[in-house]
N, C-alpha and C positions, 0 to 999 in steps of 0.2 A: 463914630459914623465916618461913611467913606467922606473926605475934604475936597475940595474944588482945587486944589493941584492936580496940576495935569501931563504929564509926559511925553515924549516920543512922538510927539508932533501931534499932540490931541489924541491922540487913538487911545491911550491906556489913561484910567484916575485910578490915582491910588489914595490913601487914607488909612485910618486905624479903626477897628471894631472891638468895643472889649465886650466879650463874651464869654459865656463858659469859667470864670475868676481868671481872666487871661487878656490884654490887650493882643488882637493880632494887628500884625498889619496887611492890609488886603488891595490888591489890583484888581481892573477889571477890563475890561475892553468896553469902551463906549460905543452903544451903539444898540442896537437888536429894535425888534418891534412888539416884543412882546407877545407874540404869535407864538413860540417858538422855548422849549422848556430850556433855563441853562445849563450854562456848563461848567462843571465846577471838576476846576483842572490842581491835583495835587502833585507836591514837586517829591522826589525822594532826597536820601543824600549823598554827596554833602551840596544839594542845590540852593537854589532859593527861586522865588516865582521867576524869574526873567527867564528861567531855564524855560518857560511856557510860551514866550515870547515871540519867537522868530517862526512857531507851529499857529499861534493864536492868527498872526497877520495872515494865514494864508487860509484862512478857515471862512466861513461864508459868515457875511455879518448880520445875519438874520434874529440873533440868538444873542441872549449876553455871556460870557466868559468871567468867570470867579479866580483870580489866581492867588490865594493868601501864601504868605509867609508860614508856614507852621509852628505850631510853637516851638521856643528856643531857638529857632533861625533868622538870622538875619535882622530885622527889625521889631519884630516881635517878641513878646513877654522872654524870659526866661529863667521860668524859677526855679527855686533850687528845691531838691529831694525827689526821690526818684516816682513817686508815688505819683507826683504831676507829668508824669510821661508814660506812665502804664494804659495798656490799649482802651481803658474805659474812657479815660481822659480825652485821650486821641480822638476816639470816636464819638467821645460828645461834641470836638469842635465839630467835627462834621455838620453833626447832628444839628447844632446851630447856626452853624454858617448857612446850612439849608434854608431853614427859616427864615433868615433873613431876607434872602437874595430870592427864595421863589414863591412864588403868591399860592401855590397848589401843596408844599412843602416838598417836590419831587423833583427831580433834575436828572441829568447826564453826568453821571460820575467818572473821571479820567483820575488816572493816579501813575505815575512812573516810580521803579526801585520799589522805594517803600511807601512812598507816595498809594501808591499801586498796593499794595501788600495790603495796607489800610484802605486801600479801597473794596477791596473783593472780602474782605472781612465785613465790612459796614456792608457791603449789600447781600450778606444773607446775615447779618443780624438783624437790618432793620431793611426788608424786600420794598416795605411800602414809599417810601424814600426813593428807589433807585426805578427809575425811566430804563435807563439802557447805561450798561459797565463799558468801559474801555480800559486796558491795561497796556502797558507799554513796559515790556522786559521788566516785569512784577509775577511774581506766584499769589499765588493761592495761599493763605498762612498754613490751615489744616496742612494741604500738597507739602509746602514746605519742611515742615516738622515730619512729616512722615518721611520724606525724603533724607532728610537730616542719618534717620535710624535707618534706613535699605539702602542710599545711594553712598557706596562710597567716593564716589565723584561728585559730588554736591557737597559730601561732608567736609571734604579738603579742598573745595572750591568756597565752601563757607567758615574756613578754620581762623579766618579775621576776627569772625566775633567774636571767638574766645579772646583774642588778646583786648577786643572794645570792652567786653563786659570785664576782663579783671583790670583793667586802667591800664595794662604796660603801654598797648603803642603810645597811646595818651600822652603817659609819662615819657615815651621816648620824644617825642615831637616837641614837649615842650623843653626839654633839655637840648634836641637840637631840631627848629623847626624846617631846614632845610632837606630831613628824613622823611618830613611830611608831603606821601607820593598825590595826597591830593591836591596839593597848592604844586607840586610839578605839571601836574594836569592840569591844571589851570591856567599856568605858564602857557602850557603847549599848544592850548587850547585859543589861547588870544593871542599865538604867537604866528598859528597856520590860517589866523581868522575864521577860525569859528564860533571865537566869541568876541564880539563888538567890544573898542575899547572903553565905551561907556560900561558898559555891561561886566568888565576884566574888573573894574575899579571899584565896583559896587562887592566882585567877591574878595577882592583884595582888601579894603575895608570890614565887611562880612566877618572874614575870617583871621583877622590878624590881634582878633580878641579871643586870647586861651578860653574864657569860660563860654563861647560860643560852641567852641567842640565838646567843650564839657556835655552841655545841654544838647548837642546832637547826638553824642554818645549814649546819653542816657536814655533815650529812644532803646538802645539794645540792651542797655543795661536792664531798663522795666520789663524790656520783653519777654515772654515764656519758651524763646525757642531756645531750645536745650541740645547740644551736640553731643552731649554725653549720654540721655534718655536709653533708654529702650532695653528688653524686642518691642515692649508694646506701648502703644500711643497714650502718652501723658495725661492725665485725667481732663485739662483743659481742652484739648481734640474731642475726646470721647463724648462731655457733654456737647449737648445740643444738636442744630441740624446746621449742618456749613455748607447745602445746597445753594448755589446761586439761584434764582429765577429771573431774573431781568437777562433781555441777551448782551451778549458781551462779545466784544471784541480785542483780540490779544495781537496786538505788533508786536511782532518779535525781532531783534536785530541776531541772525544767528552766528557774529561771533559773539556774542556774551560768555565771558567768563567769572560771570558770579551766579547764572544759574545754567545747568547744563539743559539738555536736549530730552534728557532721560523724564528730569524735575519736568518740563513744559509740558510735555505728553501727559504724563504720570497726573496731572491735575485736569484732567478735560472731563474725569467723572463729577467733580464738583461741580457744573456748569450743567443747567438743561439746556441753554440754547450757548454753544461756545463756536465764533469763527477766528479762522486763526492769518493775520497774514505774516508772511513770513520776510524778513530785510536780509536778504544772503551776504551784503560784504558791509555791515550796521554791525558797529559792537552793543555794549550795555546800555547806550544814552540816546538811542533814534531822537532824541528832541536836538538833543547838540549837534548829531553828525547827518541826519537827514531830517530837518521839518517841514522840508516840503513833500517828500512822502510819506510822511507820519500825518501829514493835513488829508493828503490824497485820500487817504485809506477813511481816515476820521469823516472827511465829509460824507464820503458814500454810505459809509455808516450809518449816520449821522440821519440820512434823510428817506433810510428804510422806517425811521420812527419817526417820523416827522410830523407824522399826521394827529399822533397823540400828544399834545402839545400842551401849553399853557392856557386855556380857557376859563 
């Protein structure tokens, strides 16, 4: 259960939920009135919730805000074999975290990275769950894999994951951690203040445990996306229907260089209701490098559904 610790001057409780054979750990923003469906905001990687943080403060406090840990990050579970990070898995915590936090079982899905990937997954798996999608510089998974096989600028824009799913960078990082260009970015990051030095300390701790990355790797490692596939789309694409129906909102920061321009477009058929805004000088992280117009966009959003709320 969420604990009566409290953070960041009251504003955020945090705690642990175990759910799903999993302890997370889970933030929230205190406050809402219950009027008002939540919002349950996922981080991608290598984050962890506080990445939701400085976007959550500027958002209307009418509403409650869900930011967990996911699994294998940060303070949360992380166990071992890959089986516990395959998207069934993933998408049960959703599925529970739901439950818990909304009395209708329905919410505002936000998801950044992968955060995002697994969000627009879970809402046209499971439509009845999803109020309204928000993505933040996340694909579509279907879009993605298909991308993967016709975009050759997606493919060598995503040829990382080949080395996460065979272990090298892995193994390079750990033989010399100072290779690891995410903990330079994280440097950078709480160097030019964009990340509060509470907030630096928490990923510096975070991450200065090897089987952290393990368990975040493994996220790619369980996943189906295949860079070598194709002409034709993998039997897990083919089945089912990867329609979104809830409307959705995609921020985009367009310098992203993990997903191209081509991928973004290329996925607007899987949305019936898709608006798009777009961040012209935003790289991959709009939560890090702009949250206050990542809020801007979110509220207006935000309060075209408002009316269908928590009742």
């Amino acid at each position: 259960m969420i604990g009566p610790g409290l953070t960041d001057g009251e504003l955020f409780q945090t705690g642990f939920q175990s759910i799903n054979s999993v302890r997370l750990h889970v933030a929230r923003r205190v406050g809402g009135n219950g009027s008002a469906l939540p919002v349950l905001c996922l981080h991608g990687f290598p984050d962890i919730w506080t990445i939701w943080r400085e976007t959550v403060r500027h958002l209307p406090a009418d509403r409650l805000y869900i930011m967990p840990d996911q699994r294998g990050y940060h303070l949360s579970d992380k166990p071992e074999g890959l089986d516990a990070y395959a998207p069934e898995r993933l998408l049960g915590d959703i599925k529970e975290l739901i439950m818990v936090h909304s009395q209708t079982g329905r919410v505002v899905l936000a998801g950044h990275d992968w955060g995002g990937v697994l969000a627009a997954w879970f809402a046209a798996r499971f439509p009845e769950h999803v109020h309204q999608l928000i993505l933040i510089n996340a694909v579509h998974p279907a879009a993605l894999q298909k991308a993967l096989i016709l975009d050759g600028d997606q493919r060598a824009a995503s040829a990382y994951m080949a080395g996460f799913k065979s272990g090298a960078l892995e193994a390079a990082w750990q033989r010399d951690p100072s290779s690891n260009p995410f903990t330079a970015w994280f440097q950078q990051a709480a160097s030019d203040g964009r990340m509060p030095a509470d907030e630096a300390a928490l990923y510096a701790k975070a991450w200065a445990d090897p089987d952290r990355w393990r368990a975040a790797i493994d996220w790619y490692r369980a996943s189906p996306f295949d860079l070598d596939v194709g002409p034709d789309l993998p039997d897990w694409v083919q089945a089912g229907d990867w329609h979104v129906t809830a409307p959705t909102l995609l921020i985009w920061g367009e310098a992203d260089p993990v997903f191209t321009a081509k991928t973004r477009e290329a996925m607007a058929s899987y949305f019936n209701q898709l608006t798009v805004a777009c961040l012209p000088d935003i790289g991959h992280n709009p939560l890090r490098d702009a949250p206050a117009r990542v809020a801007a966009a979110m509220a207006g959003f935000l309060d075209q559904g408002h009316d269908d709320g928590e009742h």
